[in-house]
N, C-alpha and C positions, 0 to 999 in steps of 0.2 A: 501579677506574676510573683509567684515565692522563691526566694531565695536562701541559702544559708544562712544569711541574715534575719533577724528578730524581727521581718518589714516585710512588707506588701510592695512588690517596686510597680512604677508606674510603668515600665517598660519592661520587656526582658532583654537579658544580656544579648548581647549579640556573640555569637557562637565562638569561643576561645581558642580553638583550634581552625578557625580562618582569617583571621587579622591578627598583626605583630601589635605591639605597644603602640607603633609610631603610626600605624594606619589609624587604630584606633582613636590616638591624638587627634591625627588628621580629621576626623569621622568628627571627634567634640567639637574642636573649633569652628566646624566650616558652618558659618551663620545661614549657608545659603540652601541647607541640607533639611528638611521638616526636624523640629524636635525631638518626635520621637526616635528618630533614628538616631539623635545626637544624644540621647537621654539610652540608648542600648549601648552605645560606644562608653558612655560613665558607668554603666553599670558592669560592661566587662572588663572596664578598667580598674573596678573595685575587686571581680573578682581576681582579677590576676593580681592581685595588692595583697590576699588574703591566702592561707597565710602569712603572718608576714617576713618570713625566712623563704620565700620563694625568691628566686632570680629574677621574675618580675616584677616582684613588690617596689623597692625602691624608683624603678620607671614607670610604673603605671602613677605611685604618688605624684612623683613630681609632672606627670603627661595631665593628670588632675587637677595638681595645682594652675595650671597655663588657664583653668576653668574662669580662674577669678578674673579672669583679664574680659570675661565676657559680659554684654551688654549688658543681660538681662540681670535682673537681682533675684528673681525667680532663681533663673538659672544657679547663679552666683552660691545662694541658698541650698541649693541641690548638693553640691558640691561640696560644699560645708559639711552637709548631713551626712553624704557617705565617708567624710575625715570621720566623722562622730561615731559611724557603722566601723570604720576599719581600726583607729584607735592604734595606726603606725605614726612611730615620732619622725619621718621624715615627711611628714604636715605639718610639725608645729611653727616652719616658718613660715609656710602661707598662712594658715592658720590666725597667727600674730600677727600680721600683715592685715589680715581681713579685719580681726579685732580691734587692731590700733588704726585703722582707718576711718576717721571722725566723718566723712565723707561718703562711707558706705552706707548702703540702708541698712537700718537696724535690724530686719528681719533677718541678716546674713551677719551682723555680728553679734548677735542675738546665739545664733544658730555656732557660730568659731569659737562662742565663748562654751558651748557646752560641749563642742567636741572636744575642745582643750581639757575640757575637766576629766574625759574619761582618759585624757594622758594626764593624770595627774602628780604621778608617780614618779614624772618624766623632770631633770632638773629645769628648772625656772620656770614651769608650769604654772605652780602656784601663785610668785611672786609676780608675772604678769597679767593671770586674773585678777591679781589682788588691785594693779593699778587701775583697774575702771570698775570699781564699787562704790566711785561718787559720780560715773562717769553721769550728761547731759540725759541720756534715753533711760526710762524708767526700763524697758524690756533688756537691754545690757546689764545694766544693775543689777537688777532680778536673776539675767542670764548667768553673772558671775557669782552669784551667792548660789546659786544649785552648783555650778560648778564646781567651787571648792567644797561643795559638800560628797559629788560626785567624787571629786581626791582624795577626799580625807576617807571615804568609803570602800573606793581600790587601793588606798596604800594603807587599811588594814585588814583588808582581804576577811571583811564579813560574809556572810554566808546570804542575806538581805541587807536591800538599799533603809528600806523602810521599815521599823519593826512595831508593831504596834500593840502593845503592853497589853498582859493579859488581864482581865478582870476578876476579881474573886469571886468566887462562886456560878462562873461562866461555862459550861463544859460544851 
């Protein structure tokens, strides 16, 4: 399903104009609900996140954050990746939370460390990626070095992430 988003979601939203924040909440948490339906409640909790000057924004992030507290690392993971789609700073304490937890799988702070980088702009963004660029997981390592590259590329507001040198006599 397409979203406003630069992504393919595995689900679709479930419809914004029939669930508040806190149903929605309700709807992620409940382990006892099939996925996909708990995977349409993250995804309309993203968009109510988006812009992020809406009066939902602030609660749908933090109704998101509650995500990490769940079993799955899949899950876990999911969650992360729409902090990295929405790229509001009332994530970055879950966020840091997921990243600095040596206990997590790495595939979700893996996944905290590059949404952190597209807040990079954000104060102590940087200097908390910067703490696990020696970290134990080669894939956090990794994930922090795009990261601050991810920073240093939003907070000079190029026009490409990537640019790739022209060659003489190329046309």
């Amino acid at each position: 399903m397409y979203s406003d988003f630069a992504s393919v979601d595995p689900a679709p939203p479930l419809p914004e104009s029939q669930k508040t924040v806190d149903e929605l909440e309700a709807t992620l948490m409940d382990t006892k609900l099939p996925l996909f339906l708990r995977y349409r409640a993250m995804f309309a909790l993203r968009d109510l996140a988006s812009p992020p000057d809406l009066p939902t924004a602030v609660p749908a992030v933090n109704a998101l954050a509650k995500g990490f507290a769940d079993g799955s690392a899949l899950f876990r993971h999911e969650i992360a990746f729409v902090f990295g789609q929405l790229s509001h700073p009332a994530s970055i304490p879950a966020l840091t939370a997921a990243l600095s937890n040596t206990e997590e799988a790495s595939m979700v702070r893996h996944e905290a460390a590059e949404a952190l980088g597209s807040l990079g702009e954000e104060e102590g963004v940087e200097e908390t990626l910067k703490l696990f660029l020696h970290d134990k997981e080669k894939v956090v390592r990794e994930s922090c070095i795009v990261a601050l590259d991810m920073a240093d590329y939003e907070k000079a507001g190029e026009v490409e992430y990537a640019l790739i040198p022209e060659v003489a006599g190329s046309a």
